[in-house]
PLY file of the C-alpha trace (Angstrom):
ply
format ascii 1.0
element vertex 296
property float x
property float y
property float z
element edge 295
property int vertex1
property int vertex2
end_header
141.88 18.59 33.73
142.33 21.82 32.09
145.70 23.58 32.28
146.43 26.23 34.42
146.43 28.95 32.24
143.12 28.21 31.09
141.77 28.16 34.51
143.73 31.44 35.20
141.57 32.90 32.02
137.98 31.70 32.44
138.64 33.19 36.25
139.24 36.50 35.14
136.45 36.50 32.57
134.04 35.27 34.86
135.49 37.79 37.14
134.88 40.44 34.85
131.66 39.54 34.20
130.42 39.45 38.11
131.99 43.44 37.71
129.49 44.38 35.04
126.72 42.29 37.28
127.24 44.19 40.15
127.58 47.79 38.31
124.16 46.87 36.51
123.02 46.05 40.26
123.50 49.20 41.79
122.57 51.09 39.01
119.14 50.06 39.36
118.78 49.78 43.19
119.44 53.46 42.87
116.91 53.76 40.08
113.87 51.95 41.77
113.48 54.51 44.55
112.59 56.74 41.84
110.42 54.63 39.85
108.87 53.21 43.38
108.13 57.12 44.36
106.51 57.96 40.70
104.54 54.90 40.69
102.98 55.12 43.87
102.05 58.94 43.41
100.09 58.79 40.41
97.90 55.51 42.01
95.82 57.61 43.72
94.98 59.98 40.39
94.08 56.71 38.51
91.93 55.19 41.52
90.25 58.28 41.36
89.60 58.64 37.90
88.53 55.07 37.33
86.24 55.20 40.40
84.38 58.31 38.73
84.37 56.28 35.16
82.60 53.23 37.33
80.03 55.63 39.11
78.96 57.25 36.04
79.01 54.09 34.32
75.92 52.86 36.59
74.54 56.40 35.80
70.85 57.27 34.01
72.03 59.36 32.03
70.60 60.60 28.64
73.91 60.81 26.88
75.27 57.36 26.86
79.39 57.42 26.07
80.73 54.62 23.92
83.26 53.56 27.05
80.15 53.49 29.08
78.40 50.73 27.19
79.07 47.31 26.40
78.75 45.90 22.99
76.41 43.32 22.51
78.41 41.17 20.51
82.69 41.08 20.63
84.36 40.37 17.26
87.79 42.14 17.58
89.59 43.07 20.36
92.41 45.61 21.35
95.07 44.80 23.74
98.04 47.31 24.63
100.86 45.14 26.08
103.20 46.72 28.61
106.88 45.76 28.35
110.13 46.82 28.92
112.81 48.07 26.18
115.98 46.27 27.96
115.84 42.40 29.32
118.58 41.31 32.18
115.44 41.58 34.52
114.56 38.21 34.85
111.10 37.02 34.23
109.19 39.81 34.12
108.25 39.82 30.59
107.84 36.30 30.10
105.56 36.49 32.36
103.75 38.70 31.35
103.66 38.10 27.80
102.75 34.61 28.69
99.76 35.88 30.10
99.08 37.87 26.79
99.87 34.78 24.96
97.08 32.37 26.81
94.27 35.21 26.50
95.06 35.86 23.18
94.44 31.74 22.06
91.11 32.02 24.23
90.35 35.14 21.80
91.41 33.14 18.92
89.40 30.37 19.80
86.18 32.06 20.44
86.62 33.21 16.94
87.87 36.87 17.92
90.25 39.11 16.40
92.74 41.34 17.85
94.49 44.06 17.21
97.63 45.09 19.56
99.36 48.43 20.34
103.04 47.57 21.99
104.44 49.54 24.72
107.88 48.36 24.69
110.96 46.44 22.78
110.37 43.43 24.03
106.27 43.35 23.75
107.27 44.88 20.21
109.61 41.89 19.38
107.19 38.94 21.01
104.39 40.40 18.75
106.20 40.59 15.73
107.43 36.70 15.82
104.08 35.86 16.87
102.52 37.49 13.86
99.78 39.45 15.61
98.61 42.52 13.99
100.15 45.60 15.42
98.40 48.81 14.76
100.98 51.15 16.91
103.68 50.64 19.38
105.89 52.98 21.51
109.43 52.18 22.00
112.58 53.62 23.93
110.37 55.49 26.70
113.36 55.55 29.11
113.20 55.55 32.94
110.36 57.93 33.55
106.99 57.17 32.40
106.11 60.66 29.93
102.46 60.83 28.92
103.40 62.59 25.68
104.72 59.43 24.36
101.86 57.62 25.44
99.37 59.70 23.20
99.78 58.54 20.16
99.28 55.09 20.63
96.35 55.46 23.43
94.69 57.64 20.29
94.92 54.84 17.81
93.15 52.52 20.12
90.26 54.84 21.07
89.92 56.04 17.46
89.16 52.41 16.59
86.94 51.61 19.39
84.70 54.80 18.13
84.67 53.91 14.81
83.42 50.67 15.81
86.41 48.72 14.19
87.22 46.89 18.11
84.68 46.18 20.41
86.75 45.77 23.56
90.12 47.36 24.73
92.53 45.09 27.12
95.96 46.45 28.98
98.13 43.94 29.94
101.24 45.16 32.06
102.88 44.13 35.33
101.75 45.88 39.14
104.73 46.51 41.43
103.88 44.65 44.47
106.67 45.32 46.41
110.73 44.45 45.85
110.88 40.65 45.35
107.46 40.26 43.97
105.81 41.58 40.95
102.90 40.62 39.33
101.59 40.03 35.47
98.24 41.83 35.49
95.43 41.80 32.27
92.51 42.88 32.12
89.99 45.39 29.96
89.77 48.64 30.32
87.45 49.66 28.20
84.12 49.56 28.27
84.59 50.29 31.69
84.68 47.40 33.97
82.22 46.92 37.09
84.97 45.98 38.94
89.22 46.34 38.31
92.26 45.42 40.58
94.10 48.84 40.77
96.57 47.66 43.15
97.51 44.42 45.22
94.65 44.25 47.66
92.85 47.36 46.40
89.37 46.29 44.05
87.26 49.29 42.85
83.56 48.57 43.12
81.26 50.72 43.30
78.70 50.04 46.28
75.71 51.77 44.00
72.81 49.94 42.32
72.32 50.86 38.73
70.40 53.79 37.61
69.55 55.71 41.01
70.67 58.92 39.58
72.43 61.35 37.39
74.69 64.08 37.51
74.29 67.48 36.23
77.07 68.30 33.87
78.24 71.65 32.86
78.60 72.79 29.69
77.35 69.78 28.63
77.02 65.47 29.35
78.86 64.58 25.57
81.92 67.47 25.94
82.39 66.31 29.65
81.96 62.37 29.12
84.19 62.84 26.20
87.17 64.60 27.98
86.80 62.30 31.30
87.46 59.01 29.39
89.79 59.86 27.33
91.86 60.72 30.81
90.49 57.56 32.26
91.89 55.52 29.79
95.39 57.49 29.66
95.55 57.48 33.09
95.57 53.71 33.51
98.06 53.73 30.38
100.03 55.69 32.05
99.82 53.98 35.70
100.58 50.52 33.55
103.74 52.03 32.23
104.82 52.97 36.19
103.96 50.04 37.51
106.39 48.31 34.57
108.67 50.52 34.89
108.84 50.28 38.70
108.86 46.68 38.69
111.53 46.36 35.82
113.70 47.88 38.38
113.38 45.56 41.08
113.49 42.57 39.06
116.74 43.78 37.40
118.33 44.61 40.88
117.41 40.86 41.94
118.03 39.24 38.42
121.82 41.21 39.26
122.27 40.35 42.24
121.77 36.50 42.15
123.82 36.70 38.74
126.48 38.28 40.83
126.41 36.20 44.00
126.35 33.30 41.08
129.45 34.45 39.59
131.42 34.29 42.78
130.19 31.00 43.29
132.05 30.28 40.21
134.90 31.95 40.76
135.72 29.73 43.65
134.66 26.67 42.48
137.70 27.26 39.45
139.76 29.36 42.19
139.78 24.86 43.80
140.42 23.33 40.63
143.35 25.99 40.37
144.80 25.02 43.16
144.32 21.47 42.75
146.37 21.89 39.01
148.80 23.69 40.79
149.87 21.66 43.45
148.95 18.56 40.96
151.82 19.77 38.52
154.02 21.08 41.91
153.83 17.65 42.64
154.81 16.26 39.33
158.00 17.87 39.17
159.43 17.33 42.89
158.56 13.42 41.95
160.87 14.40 38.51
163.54 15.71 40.71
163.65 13.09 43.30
163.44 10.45 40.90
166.30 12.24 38.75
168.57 12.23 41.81
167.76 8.43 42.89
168.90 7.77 39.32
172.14 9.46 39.88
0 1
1 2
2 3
3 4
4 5
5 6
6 7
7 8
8 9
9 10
10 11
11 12
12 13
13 14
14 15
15 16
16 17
17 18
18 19
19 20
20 21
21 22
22 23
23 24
24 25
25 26
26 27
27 28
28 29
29 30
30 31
31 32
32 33
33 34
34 35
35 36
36 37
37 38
38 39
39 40
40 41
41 42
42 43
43 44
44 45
45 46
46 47
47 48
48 49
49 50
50 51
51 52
52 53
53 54
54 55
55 56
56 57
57 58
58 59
59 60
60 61
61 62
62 63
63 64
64 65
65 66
66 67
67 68
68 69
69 70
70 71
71 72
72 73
73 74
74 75
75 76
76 77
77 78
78 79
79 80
80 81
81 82
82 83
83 84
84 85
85 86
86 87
87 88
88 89
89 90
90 91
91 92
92 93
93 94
94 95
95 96
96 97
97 98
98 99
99 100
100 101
101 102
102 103
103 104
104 105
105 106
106 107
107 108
108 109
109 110
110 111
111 112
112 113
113 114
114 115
115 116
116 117
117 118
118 119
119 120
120 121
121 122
122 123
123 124
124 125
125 126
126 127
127 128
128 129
129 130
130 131
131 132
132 133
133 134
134 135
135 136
136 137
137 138
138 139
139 140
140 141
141 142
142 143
143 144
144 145
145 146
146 147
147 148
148 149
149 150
150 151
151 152
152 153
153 154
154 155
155 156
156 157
157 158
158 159
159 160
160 161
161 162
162 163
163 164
164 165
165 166
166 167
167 168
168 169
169 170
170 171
171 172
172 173
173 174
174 175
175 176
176 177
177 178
178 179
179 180
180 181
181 182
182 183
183 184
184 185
185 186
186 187
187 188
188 189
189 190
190 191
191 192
192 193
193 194
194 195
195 196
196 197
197 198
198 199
199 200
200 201
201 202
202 203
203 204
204 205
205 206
206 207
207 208
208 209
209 210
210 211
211 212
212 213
213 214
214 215
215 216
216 217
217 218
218 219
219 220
220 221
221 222
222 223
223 224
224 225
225 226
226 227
227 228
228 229
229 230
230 231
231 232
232 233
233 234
234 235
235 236
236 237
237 238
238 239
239 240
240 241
241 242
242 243
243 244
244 245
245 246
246 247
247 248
248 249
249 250
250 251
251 252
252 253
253 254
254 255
255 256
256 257
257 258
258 259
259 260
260 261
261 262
262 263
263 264
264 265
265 266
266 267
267 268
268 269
269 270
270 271
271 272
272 273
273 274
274 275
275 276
276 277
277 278
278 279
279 280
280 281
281 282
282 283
283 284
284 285
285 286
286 287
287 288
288 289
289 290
290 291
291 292
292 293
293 294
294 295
């Protein structure tokens, strides 16, 4: 059994420890109000604007947009992969990165390529040991999704899917489903979908046939189409990065909590053995006394 001033030690370490645990804690149950509150106000903007890219999808119309239109045959992909830039929050990027992981050997067995844009340390770091090709990342976004950071990357990807260079574009990221449950999510983006989970329990599809009509666009179809999916895509960029960041919240609040309620566990379990050294060696030495004085 260890001695007592061992025990004495690893109980204050672990102690300090459950302090750091528990300050991590609260500082992000008072952080995923906020995140909740951003996340769940911009839903209804990206609903919106992926509903219109859907309708006008299923259009006639004489200008035909490259997000509209589905490429006959896929050889290289693009995938932007939602993470977060600190860990302590459980499993929420293994998960989701597993998720990335298993698509991305279907890709590479159907003889696809892909190219990936990372959105976050940890996506940044996975990618890196994994060897994929990274074309753009963006790192260090802090606890408010900003659409200005989001740019850059978002450009590289449509630039490429223009040019011709990817035929596909895939965002992998994790919905916020409420505070003990969060979910990986993957799916593409671009060409637009006829169907896409925007939110647990919430499917956009529209109930139109194909081709029934048009819409009259003013100045013109190609400036208009142009500008509204370029804020389509952002927009579900942008309502990935909420969800994450809403998510990474909760998850870090529960991953703190358990470590803390953990940590107390072990503080009592050495707080016993302790005692038991205590009163083991308390023991030892009346049996040295009274055997001293039988002696004498």
């Amino acid at each position: 059994m260890a001695g007592s001033k061992e025990i004495r030690n690893k109980i204050k370490s672990v102690q300090n420890t459950r302090k750091i645990t528990k300050a991590m804690e609260m500082v992000a149950a008072s952080k995923m109000k906020k995140a909740q509150d951003r996340m769940r106000a911009s839903r209804p903007y990206m609903q919106r604007a992926m509903a219109i890219a859907m309708h006008t999808a299923r259009a006639n119309t004489e200008f035909h947009h490259p997000f509209l239109m589905p490429r006959e045959s896929v050889k290289r992909i693009g995938a932007l992969v939602v993470t977060t830039d600190k860990g302590l929050c459980g499993g929420l990027n293994t998960n989701v990165l597993r998720l990335m992981l298993a698509k991305h050997k279907e890709w590479q067995s159907a003889g696809h390529e892909v190219d990936y844009v990372a959105i976050g340390s940890k996506g940044m770091g996975f990618l890196a040991r994994m060897g994929a090709n990274v074309v753009s990342s963006a790192t260090q976004l802090g606890d408010r999704a900003q659409l200005d950071k989001l740019v850059g990357p978002i450009k590289v990807m449509v630039d490429e899917f223009i040019a011709g260079k990817i035929d596909e574009i895939w965002l992998f990221y994790t919905s916020f489903i409420n505070t003990m449950k969060q979910e990986p999510r993957g799916g593409r983006v671009v060409p637009v979908p006829a169907e896409f989970q925007v939110a647990p329990g919430t499917v956009l599809k529209p109930d139109v046939p194909d081709g029934t009509w048009d819409y009259i666009y003013e100045p013109d179809a190609r400036e208009l189409l142009n500008g509204l999916m370029r804020r389509y895509l952002e927009s579900a960029v942008y309502q990935g990065v909420a969800e994450n960041m809403a998510s990474e919240q909760s998850a870090r609040m529960v991953a703190m909590k358990a470590a803390s309620d953990n940590a107390g566990d072990i503080i009592a379990e050495l707080q016993l053995i302790y005692n038991k050294s205590r009163q083991a060696a308390i023991t030892k030495e009346l049996s040295e006394i009274v055997g001293g004085a039988a002696a004498v």
